[in-house]
PAZAPA-4460 file (N, C-alpha, C; in steps of 0.05 Angstrom, whole numbers, plus 32768, in hexadecimal, padded with zeros to 4 digits):
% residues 247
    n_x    n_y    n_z   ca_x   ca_y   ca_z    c_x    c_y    c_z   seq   type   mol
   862F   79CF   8F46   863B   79BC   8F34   8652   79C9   8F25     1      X     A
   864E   79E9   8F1F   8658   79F0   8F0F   867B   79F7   8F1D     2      X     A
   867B   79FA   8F37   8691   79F7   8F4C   869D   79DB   8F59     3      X     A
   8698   79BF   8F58   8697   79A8   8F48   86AB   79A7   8F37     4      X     A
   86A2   79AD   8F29   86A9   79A9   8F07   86CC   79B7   8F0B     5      X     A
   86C6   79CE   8F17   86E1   79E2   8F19   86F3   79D5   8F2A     6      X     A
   86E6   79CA   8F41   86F3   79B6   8F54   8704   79A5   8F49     7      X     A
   86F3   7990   8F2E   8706   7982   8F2B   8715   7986   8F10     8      X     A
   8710   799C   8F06   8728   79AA   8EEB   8748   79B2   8F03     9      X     A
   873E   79BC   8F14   875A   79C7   8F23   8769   79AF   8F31    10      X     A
   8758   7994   8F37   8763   7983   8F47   8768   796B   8F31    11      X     A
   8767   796D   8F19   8770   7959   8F07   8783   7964   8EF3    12      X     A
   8789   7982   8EEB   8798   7993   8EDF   87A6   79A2   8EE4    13      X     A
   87B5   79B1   8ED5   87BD   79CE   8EE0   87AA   79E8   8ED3    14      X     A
   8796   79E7   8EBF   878F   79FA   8EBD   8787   7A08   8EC7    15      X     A
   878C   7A28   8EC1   8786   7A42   8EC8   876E   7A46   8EDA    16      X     A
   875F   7A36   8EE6   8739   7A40   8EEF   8743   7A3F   8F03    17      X     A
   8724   7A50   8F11   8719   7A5F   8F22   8723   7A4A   8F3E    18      X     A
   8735   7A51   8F54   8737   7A3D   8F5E   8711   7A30   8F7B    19      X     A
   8716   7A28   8F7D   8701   7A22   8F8B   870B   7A05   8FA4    20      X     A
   8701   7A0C   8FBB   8705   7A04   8FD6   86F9   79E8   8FD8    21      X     A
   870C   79D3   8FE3   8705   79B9   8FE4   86F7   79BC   8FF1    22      X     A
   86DF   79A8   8FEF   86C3   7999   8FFE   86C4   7983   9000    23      X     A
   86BE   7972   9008   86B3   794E   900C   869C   7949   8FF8    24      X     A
   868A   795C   8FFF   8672   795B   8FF0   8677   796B   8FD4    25      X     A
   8681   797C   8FCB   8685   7986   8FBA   869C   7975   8FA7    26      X     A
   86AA   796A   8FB4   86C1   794F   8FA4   86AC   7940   8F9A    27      X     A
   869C   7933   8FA9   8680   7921   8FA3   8673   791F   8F8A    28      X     A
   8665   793A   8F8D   8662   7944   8F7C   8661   7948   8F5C    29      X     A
   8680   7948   8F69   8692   7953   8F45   8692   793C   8F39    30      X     A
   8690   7921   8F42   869C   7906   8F3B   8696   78FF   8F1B    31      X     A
   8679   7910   8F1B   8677   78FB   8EFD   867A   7918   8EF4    32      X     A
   8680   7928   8EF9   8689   793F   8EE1   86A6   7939   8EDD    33      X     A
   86BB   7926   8EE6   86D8   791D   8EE3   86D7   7911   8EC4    34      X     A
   86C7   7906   8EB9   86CC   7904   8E96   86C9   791B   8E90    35      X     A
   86C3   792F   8E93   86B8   7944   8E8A   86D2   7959   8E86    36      X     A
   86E5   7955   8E9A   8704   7957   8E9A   870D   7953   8E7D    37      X     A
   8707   7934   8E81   871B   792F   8E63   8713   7937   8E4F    38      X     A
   86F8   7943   8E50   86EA   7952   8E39   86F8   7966   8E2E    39      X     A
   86FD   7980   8E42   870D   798A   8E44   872F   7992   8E3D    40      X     A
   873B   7979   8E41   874C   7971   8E3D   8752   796C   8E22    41      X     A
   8742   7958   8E1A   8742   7950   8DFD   8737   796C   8DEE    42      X     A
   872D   796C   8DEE   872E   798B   8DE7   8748   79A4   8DDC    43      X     A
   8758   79A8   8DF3   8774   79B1   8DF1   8785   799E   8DE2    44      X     A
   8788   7985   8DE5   8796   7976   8DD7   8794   7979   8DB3    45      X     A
   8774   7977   8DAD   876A   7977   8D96   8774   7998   8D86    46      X     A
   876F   79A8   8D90   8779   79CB   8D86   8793   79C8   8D8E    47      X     A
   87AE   79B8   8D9B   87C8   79B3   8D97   87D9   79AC   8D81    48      X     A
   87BF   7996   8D74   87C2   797C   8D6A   87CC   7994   8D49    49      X     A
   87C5   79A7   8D4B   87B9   79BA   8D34   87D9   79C0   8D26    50      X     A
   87E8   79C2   8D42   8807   79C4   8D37   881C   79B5   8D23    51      X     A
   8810   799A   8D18   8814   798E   8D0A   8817   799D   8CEB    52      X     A
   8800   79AE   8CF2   87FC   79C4   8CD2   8822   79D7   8CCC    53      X     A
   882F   79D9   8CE6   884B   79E1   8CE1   8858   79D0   8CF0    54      X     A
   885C   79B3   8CFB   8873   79A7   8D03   886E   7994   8CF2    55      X     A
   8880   7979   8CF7   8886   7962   8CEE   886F   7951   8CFD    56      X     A
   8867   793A   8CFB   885D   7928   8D12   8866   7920   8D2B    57      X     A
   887E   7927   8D2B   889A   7919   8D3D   8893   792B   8D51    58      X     A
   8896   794A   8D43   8892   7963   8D53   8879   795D   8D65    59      X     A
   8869   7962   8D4F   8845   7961   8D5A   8844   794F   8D73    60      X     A
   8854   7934   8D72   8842   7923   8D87   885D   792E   8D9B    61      X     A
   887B   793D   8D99   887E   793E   8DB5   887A   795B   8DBF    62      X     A
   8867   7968   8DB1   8851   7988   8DC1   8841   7979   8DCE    63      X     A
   8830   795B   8DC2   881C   795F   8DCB   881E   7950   8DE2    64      X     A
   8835   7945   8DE3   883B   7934   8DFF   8834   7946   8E15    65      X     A
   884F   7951   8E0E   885C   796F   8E28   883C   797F   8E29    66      X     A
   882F   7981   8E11   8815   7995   8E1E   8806   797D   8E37    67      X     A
   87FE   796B   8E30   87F8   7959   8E3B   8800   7950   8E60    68      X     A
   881B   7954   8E57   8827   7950   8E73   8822   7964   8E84    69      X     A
   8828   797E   8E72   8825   799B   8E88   880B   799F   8E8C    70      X     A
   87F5   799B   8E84   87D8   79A0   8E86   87D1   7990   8EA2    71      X     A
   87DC   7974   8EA4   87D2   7965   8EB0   87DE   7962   8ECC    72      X     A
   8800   796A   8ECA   880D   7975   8ED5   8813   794F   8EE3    73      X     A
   8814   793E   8ED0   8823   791F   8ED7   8814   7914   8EE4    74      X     A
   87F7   7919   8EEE   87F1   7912   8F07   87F2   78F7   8F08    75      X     A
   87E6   78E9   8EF5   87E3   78D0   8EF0   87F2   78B5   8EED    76      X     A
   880A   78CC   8EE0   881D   78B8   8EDE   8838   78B5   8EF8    77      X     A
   8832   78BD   8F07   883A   78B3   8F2A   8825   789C   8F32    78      X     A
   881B   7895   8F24   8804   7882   8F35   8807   786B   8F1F    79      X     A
   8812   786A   8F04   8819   7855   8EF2   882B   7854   8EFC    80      X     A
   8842   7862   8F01   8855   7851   8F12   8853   784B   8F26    81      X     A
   8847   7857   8F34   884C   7845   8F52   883A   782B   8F57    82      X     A
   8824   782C   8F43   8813   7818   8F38   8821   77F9   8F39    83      X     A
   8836   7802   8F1B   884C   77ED   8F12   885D   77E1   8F21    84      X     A
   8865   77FA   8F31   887F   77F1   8F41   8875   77DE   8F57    85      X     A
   8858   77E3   8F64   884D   77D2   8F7F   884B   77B6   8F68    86      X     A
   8842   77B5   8F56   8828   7795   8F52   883F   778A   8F38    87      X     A
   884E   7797   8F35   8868   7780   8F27   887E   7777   8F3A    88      X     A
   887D   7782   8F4F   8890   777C   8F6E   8891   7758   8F70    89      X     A
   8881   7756   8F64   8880   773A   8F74   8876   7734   8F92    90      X     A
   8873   7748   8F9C   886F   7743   8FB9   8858   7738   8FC4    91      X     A
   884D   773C   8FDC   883D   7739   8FE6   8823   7752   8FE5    92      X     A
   8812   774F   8FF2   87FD   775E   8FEC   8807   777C   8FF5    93      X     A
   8810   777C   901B   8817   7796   9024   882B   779C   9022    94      X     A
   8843   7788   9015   8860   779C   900B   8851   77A6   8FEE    95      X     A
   8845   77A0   8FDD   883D   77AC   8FCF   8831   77C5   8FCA    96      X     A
   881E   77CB   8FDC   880E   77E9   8FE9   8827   77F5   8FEF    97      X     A
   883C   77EA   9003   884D   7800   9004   8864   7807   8FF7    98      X     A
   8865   77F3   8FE6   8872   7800   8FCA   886E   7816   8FBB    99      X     A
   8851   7814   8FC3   883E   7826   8FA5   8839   7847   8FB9   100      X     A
   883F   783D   8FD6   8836   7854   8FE7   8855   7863   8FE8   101      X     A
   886A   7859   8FE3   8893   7864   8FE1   888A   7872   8FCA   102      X     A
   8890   788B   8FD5   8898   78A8   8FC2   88B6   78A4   8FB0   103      X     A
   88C2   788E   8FB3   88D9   7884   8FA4   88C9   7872   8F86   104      X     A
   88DF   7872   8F74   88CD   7866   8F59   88DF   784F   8F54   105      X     A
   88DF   783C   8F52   88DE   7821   8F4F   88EA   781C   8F30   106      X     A
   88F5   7808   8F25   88FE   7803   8F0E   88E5   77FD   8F02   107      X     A
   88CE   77F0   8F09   88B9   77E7   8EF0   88AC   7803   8EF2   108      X     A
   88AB   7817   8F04   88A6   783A   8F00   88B1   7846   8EED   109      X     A
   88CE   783D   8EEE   88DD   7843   8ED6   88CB   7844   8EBC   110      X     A
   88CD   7827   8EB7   88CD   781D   8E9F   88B4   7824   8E95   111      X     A
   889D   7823   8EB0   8881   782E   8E9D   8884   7848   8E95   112      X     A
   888A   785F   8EA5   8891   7876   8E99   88A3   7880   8E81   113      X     A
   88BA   786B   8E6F   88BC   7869   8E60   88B9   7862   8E4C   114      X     A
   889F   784B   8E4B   8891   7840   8E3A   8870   7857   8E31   115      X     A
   8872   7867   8E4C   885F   7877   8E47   8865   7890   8E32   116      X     A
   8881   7899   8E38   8890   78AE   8E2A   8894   78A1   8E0F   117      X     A
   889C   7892   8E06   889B   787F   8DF0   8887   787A   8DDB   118      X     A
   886C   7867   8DEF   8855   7867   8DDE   8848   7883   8DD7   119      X     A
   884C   7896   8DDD   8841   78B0   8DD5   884B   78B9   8DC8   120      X     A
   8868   78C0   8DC7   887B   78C8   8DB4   8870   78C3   8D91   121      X     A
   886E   78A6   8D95   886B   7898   8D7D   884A   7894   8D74   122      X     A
   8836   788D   8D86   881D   788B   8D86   8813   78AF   8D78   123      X     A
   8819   78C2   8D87   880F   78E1   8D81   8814   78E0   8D72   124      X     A
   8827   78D7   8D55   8830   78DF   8D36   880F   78CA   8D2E   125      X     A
   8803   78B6   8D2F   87F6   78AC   8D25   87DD   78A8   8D26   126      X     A
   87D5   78BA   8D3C   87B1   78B9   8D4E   87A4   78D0   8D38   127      X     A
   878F   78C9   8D2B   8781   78E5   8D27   8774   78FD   8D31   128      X     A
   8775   7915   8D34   876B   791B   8D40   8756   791F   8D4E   129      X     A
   8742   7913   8D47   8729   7910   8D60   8738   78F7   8D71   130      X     A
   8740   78E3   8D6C   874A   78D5   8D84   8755   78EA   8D95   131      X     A
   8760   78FC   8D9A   876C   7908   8DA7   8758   7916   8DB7   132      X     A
   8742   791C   8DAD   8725   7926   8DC4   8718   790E   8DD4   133      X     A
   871C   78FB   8DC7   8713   78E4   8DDC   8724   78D8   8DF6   134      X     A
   873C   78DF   8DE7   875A   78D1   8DF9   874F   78D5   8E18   135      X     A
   874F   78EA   8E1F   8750   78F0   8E36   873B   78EF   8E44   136      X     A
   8720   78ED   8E34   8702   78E1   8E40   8708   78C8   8E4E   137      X     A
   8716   78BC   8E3B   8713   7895   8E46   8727   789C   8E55   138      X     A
   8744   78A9   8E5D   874F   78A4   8E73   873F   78B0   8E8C   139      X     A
   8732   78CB   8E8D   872C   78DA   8EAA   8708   78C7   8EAC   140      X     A
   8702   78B7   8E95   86E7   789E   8EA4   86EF   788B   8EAB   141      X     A
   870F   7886   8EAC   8718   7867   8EB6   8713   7864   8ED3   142      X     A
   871F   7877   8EE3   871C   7875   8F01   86FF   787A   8F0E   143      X     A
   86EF   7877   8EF2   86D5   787A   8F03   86C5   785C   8F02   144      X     A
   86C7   7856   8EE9   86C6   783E   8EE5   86DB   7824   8EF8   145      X     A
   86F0   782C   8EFF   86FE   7818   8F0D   86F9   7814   8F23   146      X     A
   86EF   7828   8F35   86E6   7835   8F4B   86C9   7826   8F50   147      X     A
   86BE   7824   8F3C   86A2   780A   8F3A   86AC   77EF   8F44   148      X     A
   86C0   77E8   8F3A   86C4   77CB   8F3D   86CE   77C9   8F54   149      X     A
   86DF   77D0   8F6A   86F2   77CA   8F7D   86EB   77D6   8F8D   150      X     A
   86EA   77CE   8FA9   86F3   77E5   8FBF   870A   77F3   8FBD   151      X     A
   8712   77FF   8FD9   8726   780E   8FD7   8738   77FD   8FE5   152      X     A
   8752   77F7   8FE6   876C   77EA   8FEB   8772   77F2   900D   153      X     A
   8775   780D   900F   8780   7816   9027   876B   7819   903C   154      X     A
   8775   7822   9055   8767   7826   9063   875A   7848   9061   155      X     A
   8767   7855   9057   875C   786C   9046   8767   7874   9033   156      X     A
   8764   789A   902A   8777   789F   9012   875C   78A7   9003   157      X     A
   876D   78BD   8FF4   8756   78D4   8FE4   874D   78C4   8FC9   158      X     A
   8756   78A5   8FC6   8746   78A1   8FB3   872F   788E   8FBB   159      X     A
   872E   788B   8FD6   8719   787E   8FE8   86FE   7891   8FE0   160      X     A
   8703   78AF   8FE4   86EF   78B9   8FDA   86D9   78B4   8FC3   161      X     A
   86E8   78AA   8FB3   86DA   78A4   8F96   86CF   788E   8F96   162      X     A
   86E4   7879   8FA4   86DA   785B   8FA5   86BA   785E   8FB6   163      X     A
   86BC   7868   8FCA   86A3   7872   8FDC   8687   7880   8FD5   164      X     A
   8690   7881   8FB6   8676   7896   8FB0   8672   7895   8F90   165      X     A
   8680   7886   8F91   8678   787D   8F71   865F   786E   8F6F   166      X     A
   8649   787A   8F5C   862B   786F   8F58   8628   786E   8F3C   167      X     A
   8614   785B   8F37   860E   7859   8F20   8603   7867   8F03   168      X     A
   8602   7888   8F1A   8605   78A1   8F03   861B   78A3   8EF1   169      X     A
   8630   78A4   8F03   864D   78B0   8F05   8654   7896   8EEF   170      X     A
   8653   787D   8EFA   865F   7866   8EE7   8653   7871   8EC8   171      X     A
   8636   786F   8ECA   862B   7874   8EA7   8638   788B   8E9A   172      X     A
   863F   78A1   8EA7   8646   78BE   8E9E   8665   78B0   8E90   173      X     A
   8673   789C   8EAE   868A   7896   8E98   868F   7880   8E83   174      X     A
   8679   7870   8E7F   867F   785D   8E6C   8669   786B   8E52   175      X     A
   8660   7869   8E52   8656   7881   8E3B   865E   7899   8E2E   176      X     A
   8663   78AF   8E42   8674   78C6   8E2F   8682   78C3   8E1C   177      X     A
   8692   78A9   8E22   86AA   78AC   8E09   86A0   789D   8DEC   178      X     A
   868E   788D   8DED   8677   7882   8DD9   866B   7893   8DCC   179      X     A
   8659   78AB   8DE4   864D   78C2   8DD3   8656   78CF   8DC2   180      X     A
   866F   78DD   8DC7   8679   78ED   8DC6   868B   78E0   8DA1   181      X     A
   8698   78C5   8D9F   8697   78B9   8D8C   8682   78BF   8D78   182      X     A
   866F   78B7   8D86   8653   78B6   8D6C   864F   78CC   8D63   183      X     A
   8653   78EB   8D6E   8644   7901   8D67   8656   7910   8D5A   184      X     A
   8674   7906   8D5F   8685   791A   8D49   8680   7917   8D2C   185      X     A
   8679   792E   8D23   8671   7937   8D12   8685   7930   8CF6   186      X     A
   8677   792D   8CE6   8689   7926   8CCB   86A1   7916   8CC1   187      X     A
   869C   78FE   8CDB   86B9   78EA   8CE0   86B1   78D4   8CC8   188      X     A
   86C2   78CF   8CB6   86C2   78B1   8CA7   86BC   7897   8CB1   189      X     A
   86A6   7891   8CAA   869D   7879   8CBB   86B4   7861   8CCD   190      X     A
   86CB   7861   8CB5   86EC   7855   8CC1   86ED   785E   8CDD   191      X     A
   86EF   787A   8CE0   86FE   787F   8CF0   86EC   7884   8D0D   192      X     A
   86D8   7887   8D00   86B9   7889   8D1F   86BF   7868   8D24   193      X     A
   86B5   7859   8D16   86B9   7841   8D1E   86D0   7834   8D2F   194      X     A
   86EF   7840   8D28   8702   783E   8D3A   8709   7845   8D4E   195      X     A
   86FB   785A   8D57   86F8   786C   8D72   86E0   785E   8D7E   196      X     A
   86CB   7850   8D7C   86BE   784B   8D82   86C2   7827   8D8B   197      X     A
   86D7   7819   8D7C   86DD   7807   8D88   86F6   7807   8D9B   198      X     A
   8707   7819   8D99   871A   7826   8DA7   8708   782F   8DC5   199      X     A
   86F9   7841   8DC4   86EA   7849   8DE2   86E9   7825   8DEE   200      X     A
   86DE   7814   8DE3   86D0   77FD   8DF5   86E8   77E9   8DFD   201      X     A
   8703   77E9   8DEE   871C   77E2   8DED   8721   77F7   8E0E   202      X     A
   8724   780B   8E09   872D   7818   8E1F   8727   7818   8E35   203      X     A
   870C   7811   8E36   86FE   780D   8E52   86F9   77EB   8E54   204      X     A
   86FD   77DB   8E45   8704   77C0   8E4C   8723   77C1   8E5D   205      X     A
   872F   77D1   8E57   8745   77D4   8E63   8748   77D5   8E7F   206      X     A
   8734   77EC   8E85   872D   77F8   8EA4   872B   77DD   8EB2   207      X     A
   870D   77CD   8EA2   870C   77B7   8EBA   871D   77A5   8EC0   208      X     A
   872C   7799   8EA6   8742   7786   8EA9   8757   778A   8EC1   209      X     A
   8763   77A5   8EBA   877A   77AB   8ECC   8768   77B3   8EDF   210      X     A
   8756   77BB   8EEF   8745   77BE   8F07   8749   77A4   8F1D   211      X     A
   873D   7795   8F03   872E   7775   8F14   874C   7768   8F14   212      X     A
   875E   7768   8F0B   877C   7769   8F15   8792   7770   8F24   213      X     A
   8784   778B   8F2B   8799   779D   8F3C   8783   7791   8F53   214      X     A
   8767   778D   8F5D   875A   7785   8F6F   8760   7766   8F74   215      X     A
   8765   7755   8F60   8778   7741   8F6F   8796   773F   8F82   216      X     A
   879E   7752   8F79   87B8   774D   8F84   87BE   775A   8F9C   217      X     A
   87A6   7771   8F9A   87AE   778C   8FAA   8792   778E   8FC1   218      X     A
   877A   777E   8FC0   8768   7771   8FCB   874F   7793   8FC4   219      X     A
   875C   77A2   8FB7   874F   77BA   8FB2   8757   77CC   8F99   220      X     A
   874E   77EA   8F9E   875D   77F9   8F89   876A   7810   8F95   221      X     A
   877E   7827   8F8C   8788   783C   8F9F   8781   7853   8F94   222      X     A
   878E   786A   8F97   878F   7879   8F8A   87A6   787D   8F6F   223      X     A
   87BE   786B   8F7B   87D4   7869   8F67   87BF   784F   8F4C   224      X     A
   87AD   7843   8F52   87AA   7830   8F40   878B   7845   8F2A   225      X     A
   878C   7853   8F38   8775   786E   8F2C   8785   787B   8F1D   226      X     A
   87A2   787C   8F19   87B0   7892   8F03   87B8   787C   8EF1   227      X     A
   87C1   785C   8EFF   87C3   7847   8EE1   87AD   784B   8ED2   228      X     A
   8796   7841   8EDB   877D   7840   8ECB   877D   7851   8EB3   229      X     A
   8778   786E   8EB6   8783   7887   8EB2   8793   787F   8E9A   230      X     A
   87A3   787A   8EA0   87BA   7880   8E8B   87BE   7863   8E71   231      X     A
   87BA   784D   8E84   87BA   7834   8E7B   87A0   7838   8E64   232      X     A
   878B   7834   8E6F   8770   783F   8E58   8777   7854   8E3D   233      X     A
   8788   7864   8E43   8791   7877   8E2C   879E   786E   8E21   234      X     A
   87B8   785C   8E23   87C3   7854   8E14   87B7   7834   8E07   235      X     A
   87A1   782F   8E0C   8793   7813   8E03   8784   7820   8DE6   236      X     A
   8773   783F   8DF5   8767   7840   8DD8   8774   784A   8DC6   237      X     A
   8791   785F   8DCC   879E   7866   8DB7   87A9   784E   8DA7   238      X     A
   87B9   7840   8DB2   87BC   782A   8D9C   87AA   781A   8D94   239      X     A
   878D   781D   8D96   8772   7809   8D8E   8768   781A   8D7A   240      X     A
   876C   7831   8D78   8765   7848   8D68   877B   7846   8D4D   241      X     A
   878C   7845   8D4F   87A6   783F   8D3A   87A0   781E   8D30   242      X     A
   879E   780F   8D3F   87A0   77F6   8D33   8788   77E9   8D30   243      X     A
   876B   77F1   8D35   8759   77EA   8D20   8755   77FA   8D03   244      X     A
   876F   7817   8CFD   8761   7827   8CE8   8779   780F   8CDC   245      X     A
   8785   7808   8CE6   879B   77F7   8CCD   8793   77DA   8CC1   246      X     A
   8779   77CD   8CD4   8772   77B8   8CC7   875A   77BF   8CB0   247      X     A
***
């Protein structure tokens, strides 16, 4: 498990670990240790977050972007765009797939990737810091959870893997962690547990909506619609996290 786990820190990040040799069964495996990633993750984000103590806010949220980006090394956000660019096409079902399958980026690619550079910019000055340990739970449990609902789109493709072996372990590990993990931080103002905690169920209402949508149009899900999820879910609970502490 414990090579799993390493499996999928090296294949969802750039960090430093131990490398370790793809398996089928060992990808398998790792599946529900993939929130366990964003554990991780949130984690580094949260001891980033710390830089605030000598920058501005402005500063703080664009370190914590760029840490963000380089850790993760974008993976995700090639698959929000190519996501956008196929299922705003207007097209048909298979000019769509091969929209999303063109290594070229598309004007609504554009535009999500700028709205993504944007909402963070501005969102990181105003999240508290434990949001920032959850952030990345609810994005790396989206694709596990979306992966419940849909088959897979293509006739194959490495996110067929997941779609194929996703069980009802793997689903609970991801709709829960980010609940638990809410409840048990320690010494949070009932405000702000409470906001993370309706923020997690915001975020993963998200997953299914855009799921059971991208499986209309697209008669499945891909691997490019596994990095929307991803990313789309993060940015649902960051701004659910900000705009229930303001009501």
């Amino acid at each position: 498990m414990i090579k799993s786990f390493l499996l999928m820190l090296s294949f969802f990040t750039r960090l430093p670990v131990p490398q370790v040799e793809f398996e089928e069964q060992r990808y398998i495996r790792g599946i529900k240790a993939i929130p366990f990633v964003g554990v991780v993750l949130g984690l580094i984000l949260y001891r980033v977050s710390y830089v605030n103590l000598l920058f501005s806010p402005a500063v703080t949220a664009l370190v914590l972007l760029t840490v963000y980006i380089f850790i993760t090394g974008g993976l995700h956000l090639d698959g929000l765009a190519d996501t956008c660019d196929g299922v705003f096409s207007g097209r048909d079902r298979e000019r769509m797939l091969e929209i999303m399958k063109d290594s070229r980026i598309g004007s609504f690619g554009v535009l999500a990737m700028l709205f993504f550079f944007t909402f963070y910019a501005v969102m990181y000055q105003y999240l508290p810091r434990e949001a920032l340990l959850l952030l990345p739970v609810i994005g790396k449990s989206a694709p596990l959870i979306s992966a419940s609902l849909a088959d897979y789109a293509r006739p194959s493709g490495m996110g067929q893997l997941l779609v194929d072996n996703i069980r009802t372990p793997e689903v609970a590990v991801a709709v829960a962690l980010p609940f638990l993990i809410a409840l048990v931080l320690p010494g949070l103002p009932f405000g702000l547990r409470a906001s993370l905690i309706v923020a997690c169920g915001l975020g993963e209402l998200s997953v299914v909506v855009a799921t059971l949508r991208v499986k209309k149009l697209l008669g499945g899900i891909t691997g490019d619609t596994h990095g929307m999820v991803c990313e789309l879910s993060q940015m649902v609970f960051a701004f659910s996290v900000y705009a229930v502490q303001q009501l």
